[in-house]
N, C-alpha and C positions, 0 to 999 in steps of 0.2 A: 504494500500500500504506500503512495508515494506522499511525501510530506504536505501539499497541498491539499490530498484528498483527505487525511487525517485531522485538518485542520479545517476544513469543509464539514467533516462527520462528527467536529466536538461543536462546532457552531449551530450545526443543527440539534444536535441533540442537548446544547445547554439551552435554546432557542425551547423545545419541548417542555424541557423543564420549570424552564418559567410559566409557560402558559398552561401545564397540566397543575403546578404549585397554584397559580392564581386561581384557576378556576376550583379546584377544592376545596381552599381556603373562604372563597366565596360561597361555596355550597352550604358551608360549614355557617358561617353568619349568617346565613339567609334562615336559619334552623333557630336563629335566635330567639323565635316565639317561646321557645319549650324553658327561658327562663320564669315565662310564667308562672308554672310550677312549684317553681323556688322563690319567687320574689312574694309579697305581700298584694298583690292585684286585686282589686275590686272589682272583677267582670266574670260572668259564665261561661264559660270557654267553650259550652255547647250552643251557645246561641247567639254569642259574641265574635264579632271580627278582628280579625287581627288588626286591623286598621287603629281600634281604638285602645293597642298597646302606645302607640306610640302618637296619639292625638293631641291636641293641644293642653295643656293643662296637667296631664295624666303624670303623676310622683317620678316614674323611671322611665320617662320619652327620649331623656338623652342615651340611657343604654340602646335602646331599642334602632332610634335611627341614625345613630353611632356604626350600627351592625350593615344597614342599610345602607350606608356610606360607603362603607369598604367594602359593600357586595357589588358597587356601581363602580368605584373605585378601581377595582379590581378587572372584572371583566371587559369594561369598556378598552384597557390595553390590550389584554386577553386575546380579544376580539379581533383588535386591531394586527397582534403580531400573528394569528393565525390565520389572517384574510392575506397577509404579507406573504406568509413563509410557504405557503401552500400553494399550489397553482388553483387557478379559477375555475372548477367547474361546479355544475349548475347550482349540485345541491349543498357543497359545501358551501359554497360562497353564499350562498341563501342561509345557510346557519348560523355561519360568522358573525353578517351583518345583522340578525336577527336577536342575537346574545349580546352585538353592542348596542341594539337599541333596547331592548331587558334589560342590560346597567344606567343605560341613559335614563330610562322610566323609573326605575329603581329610588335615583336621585333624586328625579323629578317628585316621589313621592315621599320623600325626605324634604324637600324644600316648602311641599304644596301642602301640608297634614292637615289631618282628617278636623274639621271645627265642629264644638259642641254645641250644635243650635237644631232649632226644629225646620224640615223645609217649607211646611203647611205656614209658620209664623212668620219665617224670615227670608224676605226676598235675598241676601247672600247665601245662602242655602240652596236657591233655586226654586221657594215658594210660590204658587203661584204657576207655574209653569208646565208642562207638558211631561205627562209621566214615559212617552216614550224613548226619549231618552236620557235614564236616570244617569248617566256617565257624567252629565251636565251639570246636574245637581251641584255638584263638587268640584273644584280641582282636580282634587284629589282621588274620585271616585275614576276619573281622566285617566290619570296617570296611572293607576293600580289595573284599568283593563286595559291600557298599552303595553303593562309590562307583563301582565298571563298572556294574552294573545302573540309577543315578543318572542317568548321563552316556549311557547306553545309551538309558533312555529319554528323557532330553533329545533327543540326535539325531533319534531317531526321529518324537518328536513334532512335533519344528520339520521336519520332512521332509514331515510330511504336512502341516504348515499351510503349507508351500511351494506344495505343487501344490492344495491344496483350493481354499485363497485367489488361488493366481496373483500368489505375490511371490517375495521372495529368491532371484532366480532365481540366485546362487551357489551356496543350498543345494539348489537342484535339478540343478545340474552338477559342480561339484566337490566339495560336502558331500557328493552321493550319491553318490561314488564313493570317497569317504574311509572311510564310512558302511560301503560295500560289504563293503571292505580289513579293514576295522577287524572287520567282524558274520563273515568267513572266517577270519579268526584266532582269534575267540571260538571257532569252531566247532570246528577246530585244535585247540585248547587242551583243550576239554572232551571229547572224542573219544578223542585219543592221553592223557589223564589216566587214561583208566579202561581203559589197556591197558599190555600189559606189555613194557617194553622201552624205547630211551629214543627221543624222536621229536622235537628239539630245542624241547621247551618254553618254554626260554627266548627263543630266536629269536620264538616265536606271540605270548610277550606282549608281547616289545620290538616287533613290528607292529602289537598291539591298542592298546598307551600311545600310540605311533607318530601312531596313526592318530586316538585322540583327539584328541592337539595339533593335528595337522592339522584337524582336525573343528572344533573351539575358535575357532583362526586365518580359518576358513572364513566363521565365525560372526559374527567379529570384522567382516569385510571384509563380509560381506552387511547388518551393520550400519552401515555406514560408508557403504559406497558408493549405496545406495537412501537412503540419507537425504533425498535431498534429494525423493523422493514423499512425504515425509512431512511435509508440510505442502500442503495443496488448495489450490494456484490461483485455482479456481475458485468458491472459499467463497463463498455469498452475501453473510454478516454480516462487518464487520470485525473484523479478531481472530480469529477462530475459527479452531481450528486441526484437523484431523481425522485422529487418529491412527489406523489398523487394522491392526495386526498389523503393526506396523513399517514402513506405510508409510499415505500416503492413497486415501481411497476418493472 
């Protein structure tokens, strides 16, 4: 192996490293809800949203969108150095960009938080106004369906450049099953929302966030662990290094 090429395969592979480190790490904060638990919180976890851990006023809002931070933080380079180091195709590149608009939103729902008011009372609420769409309502409520829908299609995408391509096979075993967990809760959620009575809401989303982290972590590990396909062998030229979709061709 010739000196160039050696030095091509630590670039790539510490290049991996960073972006499977961030993106786990990320996963890992995004999981923050489950301080709940531990902390002294005044909300039903079955019928309460995550949102209003970290609402305005709420005793440990700085923990909460602290964790938020660095999940936006994190990813949005993530994103960035995986959209770089990769060559473009269709469905990675739809994931990439997808994970960094999930940390973009992420932040976004750190900056915009959740306000204690009625919307029926208070025209900054969205009182008044048209229940079809409640995203409106809020900032916040804005930012929080940009970044499921974000993250949603991230999954999804890197799930089919799993099997199209014939890599990541994490995300074709345990991604898709996180994937599954995570897309049944959504389903959950938006079902029993537009019915009457209570269907523990809050349980569907602490398995949707849930299942993201998990999804994230998954992500992390299928980045990490294939690395080392991602550099060819059996290059002809020296040096050359042949990246595709996370691994070599």
């Amino acid at each position: 192996m010739s000196g160039s090429r050696r030095i091509a395969e630590r670039r790539v592979r510490m290049a991996s490293w960073f972006i499977a480190a961030a993106i786990a790490i990320a996963g890992l904060c995004y999981s923050s809800w489950l301080l709940e638990f531990f902390l002294h919180i005044d909300i039903d976890p079955v019928n309460s949203f995550l949102s209003e851990l970290d609402a305005d006023g709420k005793p440990y809002r700085e923990v909460f969108s602290t964790a938020d931070k660095i999940v936006g933080a994190l990813l949005i380079p993530a994103a960035l150095a995986g959209l770089l180091l990769f060559p473009r195709r269709k469905f990675t590149t739809v994931g990439w960009v997808a994970l960094f608009c999930f940390g973009a939103a992420t932040i976004g729902d750190v900056l915009l938080p959740l306000r204690d008011c009625t919307p029926q009372d208070n025209t900054a609420c969205g009182g008044g106004g048209s229940q079809l769409f409640p995203q409106l309502h809020q900032p916040h409520a804005l930012t929080s369906t940009l970044a499921v829908t974000a993250i949603a299609v991230a999954a999804f995408a890197f799930s089919l450049a799993a099997f199209k391509y014939h890599r990541w096979r994490i995300l074709r075993e345990a991604g898709l099953v996180v994937l599954a967990l995570g897309s049944a809760a959504t389903v959950w959620m938006l079902v029993a929302d537009n019915l009457t009575g209570d269907y523990a809401l809050g349980i569907a989303q602490r398995i949707q966030v849930g299942s993201m982290s998990l999804w994230l972590i998954s992500l992390a590990a299928a980045v990490i662990l294939e690395g080392r396909e991602w550099i060819d062998p059996d290059s002809e030229e020296p040096g050359e290094v042949i990246v595709v979709d996370g691994c070599a061709t």
